[in-house]
C-alpha positions, -999 to 999 in steps of 0.1 A, spaced: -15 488 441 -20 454 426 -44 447 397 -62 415 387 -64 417 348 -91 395 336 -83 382 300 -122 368 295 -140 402 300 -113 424 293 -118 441 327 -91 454 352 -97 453 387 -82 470 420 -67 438 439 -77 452 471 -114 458 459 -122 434 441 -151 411 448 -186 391 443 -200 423 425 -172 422 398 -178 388 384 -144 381 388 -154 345 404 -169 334 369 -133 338 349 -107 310 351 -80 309 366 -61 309 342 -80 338 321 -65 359 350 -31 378 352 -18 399 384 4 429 384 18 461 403 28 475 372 4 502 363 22 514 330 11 476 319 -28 487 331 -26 514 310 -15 498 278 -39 478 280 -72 504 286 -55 525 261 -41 501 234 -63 470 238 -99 489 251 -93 472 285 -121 488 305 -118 493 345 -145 473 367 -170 500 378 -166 483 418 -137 481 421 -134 518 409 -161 531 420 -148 567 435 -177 572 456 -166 538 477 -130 540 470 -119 573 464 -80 573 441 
């Protein structure tokens, strides 16, 4: 899975679902980081109180 970290909002989102709803389009470019590496994802939610995007997580739409 690839992940779109976004550095402005401290928000993690699911590459493949991210979109409109996520607000992604308002952060830089260069406020934004990609990565496969999920250890990285989770080091961040649990060191730096990155928080998942609610759509692009949303189990009811995508389930894990």
């Amino acid at each position: 899975m690839k992940y779109l970290i976004d550095h402005t909002t401290s928000q993690i989102h699911r590459t493949p679902y991210a979109g409109y709803a996520c607000g992604l389009n308002t952060t830089p470019l260069e406020k934004r980081e990609g990565t496969h590496d999920e250890n990285y994802v989770n080091k961040l939610v649990e060191e730096k109180k990155y928080k998942k995007c609610r759509h692009c997580y949303d189990e009811k739409l995508y389930p894990l």
